[in-house]
N, C-alpha and C positions, 0 to 999 in steps of 0.2 A: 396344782399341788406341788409345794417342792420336794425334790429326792431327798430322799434319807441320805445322809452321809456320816461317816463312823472318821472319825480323827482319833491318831496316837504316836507313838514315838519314831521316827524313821531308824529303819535299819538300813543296812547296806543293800540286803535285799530289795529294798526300794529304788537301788540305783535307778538301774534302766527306766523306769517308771518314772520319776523325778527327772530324770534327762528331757524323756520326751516332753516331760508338760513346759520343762526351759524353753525348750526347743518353739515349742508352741506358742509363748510371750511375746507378743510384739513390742521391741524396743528392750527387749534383755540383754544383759548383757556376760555373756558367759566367758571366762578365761580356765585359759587350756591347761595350765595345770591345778591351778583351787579348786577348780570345778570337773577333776579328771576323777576317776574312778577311786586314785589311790587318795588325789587331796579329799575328796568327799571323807574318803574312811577315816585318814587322818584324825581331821574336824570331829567325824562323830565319836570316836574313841576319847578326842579328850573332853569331849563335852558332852559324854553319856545324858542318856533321856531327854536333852531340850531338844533338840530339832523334832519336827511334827508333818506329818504328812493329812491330809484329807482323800477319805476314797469314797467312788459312788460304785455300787456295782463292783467292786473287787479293782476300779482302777482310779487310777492317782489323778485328784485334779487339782489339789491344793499342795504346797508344801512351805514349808519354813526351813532354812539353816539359821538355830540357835546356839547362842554360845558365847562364854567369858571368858576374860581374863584374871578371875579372883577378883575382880574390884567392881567391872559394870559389864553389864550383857549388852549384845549386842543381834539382831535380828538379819539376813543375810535372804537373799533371793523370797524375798515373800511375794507370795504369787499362788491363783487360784485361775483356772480357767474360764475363758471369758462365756463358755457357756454355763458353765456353774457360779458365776457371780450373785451378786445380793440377793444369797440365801443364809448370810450367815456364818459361812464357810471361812472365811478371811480371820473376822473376829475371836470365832471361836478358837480358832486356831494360832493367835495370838497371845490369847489369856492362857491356853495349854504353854505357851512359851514363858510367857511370865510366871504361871505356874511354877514351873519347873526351875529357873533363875530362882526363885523366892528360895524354893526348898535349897539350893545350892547359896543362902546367906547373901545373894545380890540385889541391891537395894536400888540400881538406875538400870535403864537399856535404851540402847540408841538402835537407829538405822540409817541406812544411806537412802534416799529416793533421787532420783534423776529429778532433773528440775522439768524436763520437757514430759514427765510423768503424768501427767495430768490425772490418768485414775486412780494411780496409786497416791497422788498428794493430794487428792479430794477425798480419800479412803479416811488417811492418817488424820487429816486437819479434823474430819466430821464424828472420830472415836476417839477425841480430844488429847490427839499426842502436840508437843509443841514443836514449829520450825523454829531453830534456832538460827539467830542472826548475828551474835555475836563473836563466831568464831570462824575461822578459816579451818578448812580441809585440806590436809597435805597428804601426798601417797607418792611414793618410792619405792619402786619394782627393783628388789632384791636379784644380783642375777652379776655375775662378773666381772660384766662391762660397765655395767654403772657403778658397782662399790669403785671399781679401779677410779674410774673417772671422779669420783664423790671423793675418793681418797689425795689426787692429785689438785685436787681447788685450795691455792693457797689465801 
């Protein structure tokens, strides 16, 4: 029989709880400040109610960082614990996301998955999200040293 689990909005008070289940991901990949105490709050302050946590028993085994930019959402560490898997738990906790995106006037949402992901892009492809192949992925870590150097490329 599977466990009851109750999903809703993450608060900050889910920090610690949300860390450990990171913590417990194999193949996560957490960075030290987005993913710090203060960037978590950051995040959930300006993107009140999407983010979604899953509890069994009063502890955290699922969680989402949701959240847009006024144009498309976007889904951030989605992840359920590999003992609480295919009960449901992922899904549900998705649609709480979209949910939530809807109410806030957002009409797409993306995510990142690692390619070497294998559970989670057998998850995505099987609750009929699409990989897209038509575009490249760029990322630039904001941070001193690199604007300077980004500034000096003539």
């Amino acid at each position: 029989m599977a466990e009851q689990y109750k999903i809703r909005s993450m608060t900050m008070e889910d920090y610690s709880g949300v860390r450990t289940l990171w913590m417990q991901i194999r193949g996560f990949g957490i960075r030290s400040m987005d993913d710090s105490r203060e960037g978590v709050e950051r995040f959930l302050k300006r993107n009140p109610g999407c983010s979604v946590v899953a509890e069994v028993d009063g502890e955290i085994v699922g969680a989402i960082l949701c959240g847009h930019d006024g144009r498309r959402g976007c889904l951030y560490h989605v992840c359920v614990h590999p003992k609480h898997r295919q009960q449901g738990i992922g899904k549900t906790m998705v649609v709480f996301a979209m949910e939530a995106l809807k109410r806030e006037q957002i009409n797409k949402v993306c995510l990142i998955a690692f390619t070497e992901n294998d559970i989670g892009n057998a998850f995505w492809n099987e609750i009929g999200w699409t990989e897209r192949e038509d575009l490249n992925y760029y990322d630039f870590t904001l941070n001193e040293a690199n604007i300077t150097a980004f500034n000096q490329i003539e």
